[in-house]
Backbone bond lengths (Angstrom), bond angles and torsions (degrees), N, CA, C in turn:
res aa  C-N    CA-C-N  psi(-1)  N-CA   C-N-CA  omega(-1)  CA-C   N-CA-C  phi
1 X - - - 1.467 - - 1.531 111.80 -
2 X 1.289 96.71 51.90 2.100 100.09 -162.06 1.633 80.15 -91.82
3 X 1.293 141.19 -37.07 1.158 122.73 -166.59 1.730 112.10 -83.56
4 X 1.803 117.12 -25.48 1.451 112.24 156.54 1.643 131.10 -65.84
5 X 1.552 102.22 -23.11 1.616 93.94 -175.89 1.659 98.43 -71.02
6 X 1.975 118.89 -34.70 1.255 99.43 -157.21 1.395 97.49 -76.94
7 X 1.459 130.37 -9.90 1.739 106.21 -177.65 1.496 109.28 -82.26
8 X 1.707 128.95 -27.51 1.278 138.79 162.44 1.838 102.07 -25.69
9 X 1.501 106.92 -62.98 1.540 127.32 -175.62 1.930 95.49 -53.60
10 X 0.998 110.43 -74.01 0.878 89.20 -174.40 1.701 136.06 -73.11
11 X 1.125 121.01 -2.88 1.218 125.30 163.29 1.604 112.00 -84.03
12 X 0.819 125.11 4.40 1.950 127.67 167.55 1.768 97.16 -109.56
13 X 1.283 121.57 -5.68 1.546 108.16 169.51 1.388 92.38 -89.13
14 X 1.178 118.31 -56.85 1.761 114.74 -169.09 1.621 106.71 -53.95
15 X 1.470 126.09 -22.82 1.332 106.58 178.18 1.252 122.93 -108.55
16 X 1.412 108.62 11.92 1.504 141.02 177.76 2.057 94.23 -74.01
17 X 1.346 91.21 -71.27 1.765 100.85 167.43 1.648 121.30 -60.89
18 X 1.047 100.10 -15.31 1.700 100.06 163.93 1.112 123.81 -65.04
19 X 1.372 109.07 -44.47 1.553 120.78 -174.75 1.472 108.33 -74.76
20 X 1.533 123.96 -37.01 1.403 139.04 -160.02 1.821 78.32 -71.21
21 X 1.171 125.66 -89.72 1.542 145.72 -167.09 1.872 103.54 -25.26
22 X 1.571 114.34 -44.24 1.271 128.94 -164.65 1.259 88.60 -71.07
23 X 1.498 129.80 -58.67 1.500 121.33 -178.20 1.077 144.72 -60.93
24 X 1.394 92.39 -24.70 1.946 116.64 169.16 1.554 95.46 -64.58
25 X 1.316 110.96 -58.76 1.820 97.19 179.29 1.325 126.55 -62.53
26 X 1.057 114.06 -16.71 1.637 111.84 -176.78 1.343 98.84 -85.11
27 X 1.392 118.01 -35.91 1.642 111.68 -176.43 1.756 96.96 -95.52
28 X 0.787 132.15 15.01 1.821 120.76 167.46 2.217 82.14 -119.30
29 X 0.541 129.94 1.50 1.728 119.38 172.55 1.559 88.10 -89.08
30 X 1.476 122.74 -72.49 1.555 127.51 -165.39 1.897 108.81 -56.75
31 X 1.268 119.58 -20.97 1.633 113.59 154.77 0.758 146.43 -114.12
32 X 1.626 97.71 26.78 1.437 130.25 174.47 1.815 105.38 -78.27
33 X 1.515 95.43 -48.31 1.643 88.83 -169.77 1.119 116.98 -104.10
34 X 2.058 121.34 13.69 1.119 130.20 136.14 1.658 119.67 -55.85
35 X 1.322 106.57 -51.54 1.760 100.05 -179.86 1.504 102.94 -63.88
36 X 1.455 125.44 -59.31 1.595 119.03 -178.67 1.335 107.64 -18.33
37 X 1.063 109.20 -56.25 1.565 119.10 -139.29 2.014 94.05 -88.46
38 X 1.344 116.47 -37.98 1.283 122.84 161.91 2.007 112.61 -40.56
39 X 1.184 70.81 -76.58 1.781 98.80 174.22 1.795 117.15 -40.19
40 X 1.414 108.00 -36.44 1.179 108.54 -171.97 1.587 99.13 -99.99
41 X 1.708 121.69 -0.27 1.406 127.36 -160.69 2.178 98.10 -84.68
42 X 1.637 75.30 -29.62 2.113 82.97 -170.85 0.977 92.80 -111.73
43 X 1.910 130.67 61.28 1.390 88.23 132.89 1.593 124.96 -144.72
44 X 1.840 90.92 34.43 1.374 130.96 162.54 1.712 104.08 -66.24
45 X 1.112 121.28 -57.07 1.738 145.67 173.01 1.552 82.37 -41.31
46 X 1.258 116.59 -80.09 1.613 125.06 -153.11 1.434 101.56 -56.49
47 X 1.159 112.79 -55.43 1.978 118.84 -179.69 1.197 108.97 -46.14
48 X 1.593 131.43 -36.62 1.612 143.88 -156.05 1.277 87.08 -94.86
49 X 1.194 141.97 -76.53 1.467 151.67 -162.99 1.364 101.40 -42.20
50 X 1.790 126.41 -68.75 0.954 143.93 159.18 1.846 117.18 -7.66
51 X 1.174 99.86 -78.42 1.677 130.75 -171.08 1.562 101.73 -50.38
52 X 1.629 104.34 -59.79 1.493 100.66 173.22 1.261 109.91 -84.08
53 X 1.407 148.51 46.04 1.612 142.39 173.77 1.511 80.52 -141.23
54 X 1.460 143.65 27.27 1.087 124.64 -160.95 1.540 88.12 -137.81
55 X 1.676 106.28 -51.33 1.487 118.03 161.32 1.586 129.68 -73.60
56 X 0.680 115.65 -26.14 1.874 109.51 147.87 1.095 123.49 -63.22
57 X 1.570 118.02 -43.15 1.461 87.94 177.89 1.538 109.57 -87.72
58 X 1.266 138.29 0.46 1.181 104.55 149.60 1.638 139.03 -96.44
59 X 1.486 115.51 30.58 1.501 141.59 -153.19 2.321 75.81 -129.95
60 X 0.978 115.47 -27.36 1.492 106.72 173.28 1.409 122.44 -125.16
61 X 0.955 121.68 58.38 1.794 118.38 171.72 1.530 137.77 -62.55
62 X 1.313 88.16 5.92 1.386 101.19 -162.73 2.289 95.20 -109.88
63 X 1.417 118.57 4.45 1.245 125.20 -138.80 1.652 87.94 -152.14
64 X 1.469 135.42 88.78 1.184 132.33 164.74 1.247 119.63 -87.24
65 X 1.020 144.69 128.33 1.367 154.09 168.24 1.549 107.21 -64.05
66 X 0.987 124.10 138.82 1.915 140.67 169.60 1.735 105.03 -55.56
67 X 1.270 109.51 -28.85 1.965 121.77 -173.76 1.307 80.50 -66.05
68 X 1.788 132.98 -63.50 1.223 140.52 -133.44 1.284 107.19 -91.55
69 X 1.322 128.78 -8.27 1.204 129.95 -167.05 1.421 110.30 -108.55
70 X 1.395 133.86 147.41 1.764 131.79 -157.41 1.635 80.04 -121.40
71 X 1.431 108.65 141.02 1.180 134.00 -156.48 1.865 100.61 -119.62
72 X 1.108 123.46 138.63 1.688 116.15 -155.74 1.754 84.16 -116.75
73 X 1.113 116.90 58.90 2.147 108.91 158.73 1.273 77.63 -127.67
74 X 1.754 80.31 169.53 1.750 138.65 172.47 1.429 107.56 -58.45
75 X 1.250 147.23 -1.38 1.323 137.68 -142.41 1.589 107.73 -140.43
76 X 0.976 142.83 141.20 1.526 153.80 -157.61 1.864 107.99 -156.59
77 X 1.500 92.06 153.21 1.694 100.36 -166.83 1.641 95.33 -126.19
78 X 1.310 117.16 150.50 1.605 120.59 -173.32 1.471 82.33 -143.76
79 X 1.344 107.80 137.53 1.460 124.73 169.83 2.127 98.98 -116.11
80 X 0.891 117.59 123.99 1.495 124.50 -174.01 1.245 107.35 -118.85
81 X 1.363 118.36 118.99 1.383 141.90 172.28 1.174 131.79 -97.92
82 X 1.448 131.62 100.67 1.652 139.64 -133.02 1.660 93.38 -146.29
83 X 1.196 110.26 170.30 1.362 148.25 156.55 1.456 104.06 -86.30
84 X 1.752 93.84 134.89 1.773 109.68 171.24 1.615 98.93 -77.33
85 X 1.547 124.05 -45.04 1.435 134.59 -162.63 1.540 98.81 -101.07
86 X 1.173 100.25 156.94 2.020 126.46 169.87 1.295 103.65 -81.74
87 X 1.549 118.92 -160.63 1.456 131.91 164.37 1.583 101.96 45.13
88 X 1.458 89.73 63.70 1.805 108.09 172.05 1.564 104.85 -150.66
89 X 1.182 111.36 30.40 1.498 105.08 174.94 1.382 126.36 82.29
90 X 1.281 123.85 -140.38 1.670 122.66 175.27 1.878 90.93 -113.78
91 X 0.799 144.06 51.15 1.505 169.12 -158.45 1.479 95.28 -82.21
92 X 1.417 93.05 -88.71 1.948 104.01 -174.41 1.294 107.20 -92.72
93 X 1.406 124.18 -1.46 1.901 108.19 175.92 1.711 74.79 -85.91
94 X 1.122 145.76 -49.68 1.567 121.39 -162.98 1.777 122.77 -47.84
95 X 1.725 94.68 -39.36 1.730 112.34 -163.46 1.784 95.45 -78.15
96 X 1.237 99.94 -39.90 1.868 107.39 174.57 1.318 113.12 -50.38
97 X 1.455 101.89 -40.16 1.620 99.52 -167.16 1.524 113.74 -90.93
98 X 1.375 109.14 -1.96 1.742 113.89 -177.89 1.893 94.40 -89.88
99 X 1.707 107.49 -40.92 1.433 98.79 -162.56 1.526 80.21 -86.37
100 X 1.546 171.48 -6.10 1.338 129.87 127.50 1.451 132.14 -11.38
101 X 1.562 102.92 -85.97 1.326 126.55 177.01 1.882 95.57 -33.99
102 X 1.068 111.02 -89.74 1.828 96.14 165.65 1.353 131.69 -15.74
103 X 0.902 135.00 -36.48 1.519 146.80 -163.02 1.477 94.09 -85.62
104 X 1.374 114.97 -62.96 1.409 123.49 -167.45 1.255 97.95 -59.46
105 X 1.217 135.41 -76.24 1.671 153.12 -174.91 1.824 96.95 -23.60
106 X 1.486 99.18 -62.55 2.052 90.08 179.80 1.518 98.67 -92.48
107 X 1.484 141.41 43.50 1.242 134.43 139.96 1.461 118.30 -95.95
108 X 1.921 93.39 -23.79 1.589 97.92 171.23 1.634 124.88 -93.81
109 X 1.479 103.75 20.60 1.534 117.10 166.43 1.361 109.73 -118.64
110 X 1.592 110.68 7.01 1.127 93.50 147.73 1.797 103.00 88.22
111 X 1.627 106.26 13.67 1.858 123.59 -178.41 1.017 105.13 -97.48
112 X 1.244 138.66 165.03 1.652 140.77 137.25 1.233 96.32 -101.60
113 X 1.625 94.15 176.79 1.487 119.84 -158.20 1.844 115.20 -125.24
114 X 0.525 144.24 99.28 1.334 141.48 178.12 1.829 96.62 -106.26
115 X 1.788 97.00 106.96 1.853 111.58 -172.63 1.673 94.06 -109.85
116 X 1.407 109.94 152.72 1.680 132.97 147.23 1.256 112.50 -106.74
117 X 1.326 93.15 137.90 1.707 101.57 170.16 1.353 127.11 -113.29
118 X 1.398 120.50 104.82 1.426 110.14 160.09 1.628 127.50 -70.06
119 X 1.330 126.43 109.83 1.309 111.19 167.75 1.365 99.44 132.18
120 X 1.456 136.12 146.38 1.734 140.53 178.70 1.735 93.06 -67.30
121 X 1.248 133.18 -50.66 1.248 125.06 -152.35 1.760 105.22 -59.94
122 X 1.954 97.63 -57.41 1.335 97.08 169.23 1.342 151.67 -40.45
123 X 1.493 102.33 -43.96 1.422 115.28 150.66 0.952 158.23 -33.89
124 X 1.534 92.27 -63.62 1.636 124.73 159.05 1.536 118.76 -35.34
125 X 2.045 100.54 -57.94 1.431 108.99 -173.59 1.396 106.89 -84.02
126 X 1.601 147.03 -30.16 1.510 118.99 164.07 1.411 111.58 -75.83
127 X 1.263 122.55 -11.10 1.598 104.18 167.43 1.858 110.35 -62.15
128 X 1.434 99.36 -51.77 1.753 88.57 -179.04 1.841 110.70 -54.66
129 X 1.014 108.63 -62.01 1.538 100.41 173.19 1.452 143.85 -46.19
130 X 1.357 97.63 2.49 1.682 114.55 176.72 1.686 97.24 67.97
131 X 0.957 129.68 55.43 1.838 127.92 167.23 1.576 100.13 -101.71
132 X 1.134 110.84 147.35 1.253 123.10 -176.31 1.593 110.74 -85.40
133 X 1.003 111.06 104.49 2.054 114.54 -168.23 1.712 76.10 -103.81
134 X 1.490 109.98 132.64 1.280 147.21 144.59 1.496 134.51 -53.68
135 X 1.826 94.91 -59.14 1.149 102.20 177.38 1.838 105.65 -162.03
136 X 1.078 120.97 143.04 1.529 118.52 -165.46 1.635 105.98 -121.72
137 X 1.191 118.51 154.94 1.793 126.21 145.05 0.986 133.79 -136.42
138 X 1.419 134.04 143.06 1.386 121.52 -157.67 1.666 103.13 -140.75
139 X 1.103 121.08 175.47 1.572 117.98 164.56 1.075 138.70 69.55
140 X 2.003 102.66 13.00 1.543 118.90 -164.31 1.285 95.12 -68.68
141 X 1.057 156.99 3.82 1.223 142.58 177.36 1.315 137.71 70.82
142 X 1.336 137.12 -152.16 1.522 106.15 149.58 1.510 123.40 -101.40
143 X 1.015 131.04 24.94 1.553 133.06 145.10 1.631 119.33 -105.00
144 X 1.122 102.53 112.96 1.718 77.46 169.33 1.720 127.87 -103.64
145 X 0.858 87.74 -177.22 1.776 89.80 -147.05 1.811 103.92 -121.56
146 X 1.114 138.08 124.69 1.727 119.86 -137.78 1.827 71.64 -107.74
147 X 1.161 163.68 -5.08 1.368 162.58 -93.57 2.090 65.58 -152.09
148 X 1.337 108.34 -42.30 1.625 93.33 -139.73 2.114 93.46 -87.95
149 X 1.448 116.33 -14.77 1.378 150.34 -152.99 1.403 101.00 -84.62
150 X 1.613 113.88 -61.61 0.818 133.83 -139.04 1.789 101.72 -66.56
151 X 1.153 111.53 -53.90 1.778 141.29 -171.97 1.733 77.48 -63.99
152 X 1.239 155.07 -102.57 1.549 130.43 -137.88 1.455 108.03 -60.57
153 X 1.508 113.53 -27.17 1.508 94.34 -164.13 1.295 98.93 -105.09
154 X 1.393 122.38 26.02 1.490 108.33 170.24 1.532 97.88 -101.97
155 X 1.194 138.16 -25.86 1.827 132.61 150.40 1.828 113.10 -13.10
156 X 1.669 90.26 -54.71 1.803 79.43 -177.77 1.446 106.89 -101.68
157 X 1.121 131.61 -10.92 1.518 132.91 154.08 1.503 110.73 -27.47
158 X 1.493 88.95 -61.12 2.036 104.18 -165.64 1.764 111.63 -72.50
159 X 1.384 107.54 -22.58 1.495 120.17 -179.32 1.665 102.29 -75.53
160 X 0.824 111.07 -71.35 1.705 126.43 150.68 1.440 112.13 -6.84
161 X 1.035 123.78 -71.93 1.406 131.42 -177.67 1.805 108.51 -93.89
162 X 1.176 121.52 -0.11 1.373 109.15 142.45 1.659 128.10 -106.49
163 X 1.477 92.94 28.51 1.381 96.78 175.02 1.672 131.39 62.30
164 X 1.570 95.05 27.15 1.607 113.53 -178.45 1.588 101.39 -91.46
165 X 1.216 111.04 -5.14 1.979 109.26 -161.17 1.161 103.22 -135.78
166 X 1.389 122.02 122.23 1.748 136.00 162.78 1.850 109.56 -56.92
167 X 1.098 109.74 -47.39 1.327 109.08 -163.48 1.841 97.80 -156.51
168 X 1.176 115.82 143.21 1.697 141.56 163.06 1.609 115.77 -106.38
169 X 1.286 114.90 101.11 1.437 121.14 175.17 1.518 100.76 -98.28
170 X 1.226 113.26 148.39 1.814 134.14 147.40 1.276 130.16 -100.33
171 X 1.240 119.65 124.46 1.671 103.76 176.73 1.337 104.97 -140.41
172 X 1.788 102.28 132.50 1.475 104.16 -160.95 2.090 92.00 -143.11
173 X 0.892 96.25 -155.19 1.549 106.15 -171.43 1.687 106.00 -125.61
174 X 1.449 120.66 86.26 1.704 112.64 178.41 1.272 111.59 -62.19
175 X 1.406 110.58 156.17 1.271 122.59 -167.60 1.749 98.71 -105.83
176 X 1.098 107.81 109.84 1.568 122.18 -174.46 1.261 112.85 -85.26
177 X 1.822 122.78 -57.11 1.172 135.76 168.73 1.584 107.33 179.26
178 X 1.129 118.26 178.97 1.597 111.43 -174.90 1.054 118.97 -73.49
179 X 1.397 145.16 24.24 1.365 157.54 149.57 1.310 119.50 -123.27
180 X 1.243 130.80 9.91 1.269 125.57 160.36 1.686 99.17 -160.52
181 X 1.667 108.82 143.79 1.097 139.45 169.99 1.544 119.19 -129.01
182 X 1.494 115.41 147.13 1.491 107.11 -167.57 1.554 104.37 -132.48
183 X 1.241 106.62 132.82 1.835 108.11 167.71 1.259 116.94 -70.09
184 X 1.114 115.81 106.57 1.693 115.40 161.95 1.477 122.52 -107.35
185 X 0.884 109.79 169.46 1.871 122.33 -177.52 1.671 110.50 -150.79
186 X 1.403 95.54 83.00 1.536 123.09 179.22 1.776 116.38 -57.73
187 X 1.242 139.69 142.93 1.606 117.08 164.44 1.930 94.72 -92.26
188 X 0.890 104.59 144.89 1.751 112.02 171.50 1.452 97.59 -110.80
189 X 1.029 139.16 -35.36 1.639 130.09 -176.13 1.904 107.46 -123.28
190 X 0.770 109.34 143.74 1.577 166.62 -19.47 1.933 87.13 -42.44
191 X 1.785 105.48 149.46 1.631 94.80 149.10 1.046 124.89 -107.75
192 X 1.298 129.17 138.46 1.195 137.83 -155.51 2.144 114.94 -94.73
193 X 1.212 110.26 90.70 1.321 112.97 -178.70 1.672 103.43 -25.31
194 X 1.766 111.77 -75.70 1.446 106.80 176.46 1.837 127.49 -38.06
195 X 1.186 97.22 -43.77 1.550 91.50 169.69 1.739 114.59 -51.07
196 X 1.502 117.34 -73.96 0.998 133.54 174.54 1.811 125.55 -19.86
197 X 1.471 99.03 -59.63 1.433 127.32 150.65 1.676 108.96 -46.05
198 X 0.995 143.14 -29.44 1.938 134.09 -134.13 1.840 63.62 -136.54
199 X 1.553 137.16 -47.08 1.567 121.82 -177.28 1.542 116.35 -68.26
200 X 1.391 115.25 -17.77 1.864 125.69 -170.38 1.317 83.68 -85.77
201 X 1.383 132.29 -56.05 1.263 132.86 -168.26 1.503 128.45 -32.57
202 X 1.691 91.54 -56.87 1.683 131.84 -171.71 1.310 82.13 -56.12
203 X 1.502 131.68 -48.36 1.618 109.28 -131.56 1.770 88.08 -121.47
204 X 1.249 119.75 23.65 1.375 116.82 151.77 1.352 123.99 80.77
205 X 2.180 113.25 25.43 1.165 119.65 -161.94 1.861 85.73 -137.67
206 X 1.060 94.56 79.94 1.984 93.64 172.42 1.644 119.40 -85.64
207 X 1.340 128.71 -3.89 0.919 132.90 -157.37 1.726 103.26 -97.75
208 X 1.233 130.40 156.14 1.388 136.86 -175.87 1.469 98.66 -133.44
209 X 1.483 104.28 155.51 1.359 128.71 -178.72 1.417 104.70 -146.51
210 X 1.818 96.25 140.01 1.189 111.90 180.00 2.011 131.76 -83.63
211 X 0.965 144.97 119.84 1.188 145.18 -133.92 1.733 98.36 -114.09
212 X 1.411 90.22 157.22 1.944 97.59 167.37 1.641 93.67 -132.10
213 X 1.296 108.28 136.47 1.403 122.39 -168.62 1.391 113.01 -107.27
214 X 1.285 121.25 123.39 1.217 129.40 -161.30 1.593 106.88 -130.60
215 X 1.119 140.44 86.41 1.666 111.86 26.52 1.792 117.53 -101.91
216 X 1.367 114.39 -14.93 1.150 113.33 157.66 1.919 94.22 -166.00
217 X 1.738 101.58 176.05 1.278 121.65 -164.99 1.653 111.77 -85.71
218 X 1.208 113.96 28.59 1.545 124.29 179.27 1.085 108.95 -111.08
219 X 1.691 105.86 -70.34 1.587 119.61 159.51 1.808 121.50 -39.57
220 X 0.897 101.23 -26.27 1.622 114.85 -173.04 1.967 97.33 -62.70
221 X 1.652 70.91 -70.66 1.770 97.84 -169.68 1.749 116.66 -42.29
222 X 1.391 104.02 -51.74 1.586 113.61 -174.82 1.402 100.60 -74.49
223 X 1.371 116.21 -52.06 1.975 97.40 177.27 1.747 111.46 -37.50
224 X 1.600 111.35 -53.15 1.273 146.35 -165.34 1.474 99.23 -37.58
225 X 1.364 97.30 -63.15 1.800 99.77 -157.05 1.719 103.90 -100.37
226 X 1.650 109.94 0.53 2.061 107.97 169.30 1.929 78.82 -78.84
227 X 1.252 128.66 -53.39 1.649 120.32 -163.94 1.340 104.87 -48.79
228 X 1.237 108.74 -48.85 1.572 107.74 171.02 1.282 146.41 -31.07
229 X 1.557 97.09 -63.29 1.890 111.48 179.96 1.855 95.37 -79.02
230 X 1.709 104.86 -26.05 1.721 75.39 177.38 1.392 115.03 -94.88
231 X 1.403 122.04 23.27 1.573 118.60 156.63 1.464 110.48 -70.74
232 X 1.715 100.76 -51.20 1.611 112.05 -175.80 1.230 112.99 -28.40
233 X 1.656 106.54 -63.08 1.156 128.35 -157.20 1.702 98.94 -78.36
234 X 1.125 127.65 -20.92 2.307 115.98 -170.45 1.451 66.75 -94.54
235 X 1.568 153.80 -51.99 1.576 116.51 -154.64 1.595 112.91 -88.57
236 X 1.544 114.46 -3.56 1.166 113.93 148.27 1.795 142.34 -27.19
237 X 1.501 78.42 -54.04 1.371 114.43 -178.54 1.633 120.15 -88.99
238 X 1.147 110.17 -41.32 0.908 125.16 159.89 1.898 122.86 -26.57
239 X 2.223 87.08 -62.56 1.341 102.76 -167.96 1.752 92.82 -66.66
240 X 0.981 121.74 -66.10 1.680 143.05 -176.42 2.083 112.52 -30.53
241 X 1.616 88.58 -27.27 1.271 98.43 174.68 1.961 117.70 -83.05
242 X 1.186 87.56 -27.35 1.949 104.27 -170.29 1.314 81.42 -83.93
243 X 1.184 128.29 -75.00 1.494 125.51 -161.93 1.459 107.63 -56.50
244 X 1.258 137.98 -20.36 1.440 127.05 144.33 1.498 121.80 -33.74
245 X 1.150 110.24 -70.80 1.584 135.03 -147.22 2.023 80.02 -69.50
246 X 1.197 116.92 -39.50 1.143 120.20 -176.23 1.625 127.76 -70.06
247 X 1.295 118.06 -37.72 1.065 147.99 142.08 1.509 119.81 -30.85
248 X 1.297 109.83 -69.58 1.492 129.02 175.58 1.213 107.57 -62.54
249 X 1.430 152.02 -63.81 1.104 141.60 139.51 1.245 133.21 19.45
250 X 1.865 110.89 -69.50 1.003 128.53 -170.77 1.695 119.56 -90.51
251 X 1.238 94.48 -6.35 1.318 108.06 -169.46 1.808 99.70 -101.44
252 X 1.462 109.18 -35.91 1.466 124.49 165.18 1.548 111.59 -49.47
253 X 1.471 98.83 -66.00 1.716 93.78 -172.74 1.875 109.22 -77.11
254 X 0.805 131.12 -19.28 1.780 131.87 168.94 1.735 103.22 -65.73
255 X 1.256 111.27 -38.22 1.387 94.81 157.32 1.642 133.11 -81.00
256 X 1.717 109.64 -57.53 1.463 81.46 148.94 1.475 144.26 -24.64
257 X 0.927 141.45 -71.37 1.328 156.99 148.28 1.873 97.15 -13.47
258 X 1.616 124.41 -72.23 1.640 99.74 -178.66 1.227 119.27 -81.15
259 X 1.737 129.92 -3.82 1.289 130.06 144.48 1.705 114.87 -37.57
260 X 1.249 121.70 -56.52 1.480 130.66 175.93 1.409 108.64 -58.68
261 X 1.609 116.73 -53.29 1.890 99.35 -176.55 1.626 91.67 -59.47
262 X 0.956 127.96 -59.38 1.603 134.27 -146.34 1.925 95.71 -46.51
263 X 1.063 95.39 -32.84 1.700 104.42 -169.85 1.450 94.89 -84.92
264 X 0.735 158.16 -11.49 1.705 165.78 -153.96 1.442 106.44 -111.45
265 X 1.474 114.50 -38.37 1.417 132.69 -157.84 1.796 94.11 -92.24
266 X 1.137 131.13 -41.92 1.283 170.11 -52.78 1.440 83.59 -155.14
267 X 1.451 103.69 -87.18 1.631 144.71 -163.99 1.649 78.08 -58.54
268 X 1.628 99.91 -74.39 1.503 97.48 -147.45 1.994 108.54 -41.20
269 X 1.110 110.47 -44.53 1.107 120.47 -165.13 1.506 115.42 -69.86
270 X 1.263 110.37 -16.56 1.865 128.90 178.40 1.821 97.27 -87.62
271 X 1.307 113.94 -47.72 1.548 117.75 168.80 0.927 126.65 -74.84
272 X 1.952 129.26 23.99 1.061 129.98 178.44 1.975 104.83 -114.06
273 X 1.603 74.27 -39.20 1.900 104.31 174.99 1.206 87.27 -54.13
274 X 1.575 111.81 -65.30 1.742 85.44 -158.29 1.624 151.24 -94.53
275 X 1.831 77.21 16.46 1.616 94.86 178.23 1.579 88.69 -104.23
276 X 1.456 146.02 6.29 1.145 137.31 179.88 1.733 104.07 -102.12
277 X 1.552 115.85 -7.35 1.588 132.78 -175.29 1.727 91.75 -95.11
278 X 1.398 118.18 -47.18 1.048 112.52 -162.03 1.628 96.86 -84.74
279 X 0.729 144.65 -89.01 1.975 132.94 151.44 1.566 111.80 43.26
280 X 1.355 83.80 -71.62 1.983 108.97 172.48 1.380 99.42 -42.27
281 X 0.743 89.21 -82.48 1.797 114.98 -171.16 1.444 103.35 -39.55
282 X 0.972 126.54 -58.14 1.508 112.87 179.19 1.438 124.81 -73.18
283 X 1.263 102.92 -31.28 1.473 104.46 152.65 1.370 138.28 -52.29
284 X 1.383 118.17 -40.23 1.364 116.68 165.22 0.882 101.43 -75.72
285 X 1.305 154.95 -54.20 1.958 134.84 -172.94 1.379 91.49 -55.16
286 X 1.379 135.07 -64.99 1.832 123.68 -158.38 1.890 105.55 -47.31
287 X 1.518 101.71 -36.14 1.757 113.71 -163.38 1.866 92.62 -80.24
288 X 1.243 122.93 -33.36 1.849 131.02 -178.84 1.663 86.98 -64.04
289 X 1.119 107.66 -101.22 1.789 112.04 171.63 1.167 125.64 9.30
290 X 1.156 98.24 -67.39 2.070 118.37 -170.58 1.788 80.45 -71.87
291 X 1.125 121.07 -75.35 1.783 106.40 -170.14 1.399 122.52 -39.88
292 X 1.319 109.54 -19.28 1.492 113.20 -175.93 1.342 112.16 -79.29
């Protein structure tokens, strides 16, 4: 029975990994609706921030901001939003493969790229591709912390506003619902008043208010709109973080689940051996017998 003990062996590894896989989902389900609930906590902050960076600048026309202004070089900034961990599905090969397709598109205008990476996965993959990463973060954990954000993506912030960068893209993973997540690739720089305006709209606050500026409406404005892109950017992450936990989940229990056929297949096939061993076996005593 050397060929039943080794499928025995291997059917206690497959349910050895059953159990491992079952727990990963129960604990990526339970910080799943910690990030939701994170995720859905900022983006009251983001709407408010928004609304008033939307009404100043049109309460100042006379006062352009460096965010607001489109910058005429060859050169472009990608901020990439990844997973530190694997065993999340096709998650970040999807978001990888949109900020490719990107890469190529302003290589074929003839731009370079100067990218940040949030996240080990991100990293990892423009380091193999020879992309020029600026500045990286890794290891946020499962909270993230905008204190920890702020320092890589203020590199292309500051490039940005000295007029080294045409355009600032983000690309992260939106959080749709727990069965679907979507790759997008946002521009964050130039900001676009009309956008901003067409986002107050969306969210059902058309009305403007007039301000007193303390100590004046410049200083106001530039604190105003750096708070801004780094809301964009922590609910970026934010979303990219839920849609992990969501991801992982689903990718947890679909394996569970072919851990179980595999074990089904497993048995059956060890209980075929061994009523086809035992078969044998009775046959040679019936065939000993009859010779006797």
């Amino acid at each position: 029975m050397a060929v039943g003990k080794e499928i025995r062996g291997k059917i206690k590894s497959v349910e050895n990994t059953k159990k491992i896989t079952k727990a990963m989902e129960m604990v990526a389900a339970s910080k799943m609706r910690k990030a939701q609930d994170r995720m859905r906590a900022a983006r009251p902050y983001a709407e408010k921030v928004r609304n008033i960076a939307t009404n100043l600048g049109e309460a100042n026309p006379e006062y352009v901001h460096p965010f607001m202004k489109s910058n005429d070089v060859k050169k472009a900034g990608v901020i990439v939003v990844t997973t530190d961990k694997g065993l999340c599905g096709g998650m970040n090969t999807n978001v990888l493969r949109a900020v490719t397709a990107r890469l190529r598109e302003l290589q074929a205008q003839g731009m370079s790229t100067d990218a940040v990476a949030i996240g080990n996965k991100g990293l990892g993959f423009l380091t193999r591709i020879g992309a020029k990463v600026v500045s990286h973060v890794t290891q946020l954990g499962d909270t993230p912390h905008l204190e920890k954000l702020i320092g890589p993506v203020k590199v292309l912030l500051d490039e940005y506003a000295k007029g080294e960068l045409s355009t600032v893209y983000i690309a992260y993973t939106r959080f749709e619902n727990t069965m679907r997540q979507e790759s997008v690739i946002e521009q964050l720089l130039p900001l676009s008043v009309e956008k901003m305006q067409q986002e107050t709209r969306d969210s059902g606050t058309q009305h403007s208010w007039d301000y007193i500026y303390e100590p004046d409406a410049q200083s106001v404005i530039d604190d105003l709109l750096v708070r801004y892109v780094e809301a964009l950017v922590y609910q970026a992450v934010a979303e990219n973080m839920a849609s992990e936990q969501s991801a992982r989940m689903v990718a947890m229990k679909a394996a569970t689940d072919n851990a179980g056929n595999v074990i089904n297949e497993l048995k059956l096939v060890y209980n075929k051996t061994r009523q086809a061993a035992i078969t044998t076996e009775l046959s040679e005593i019936v065939a000993g017998a009859a010779a006797v």
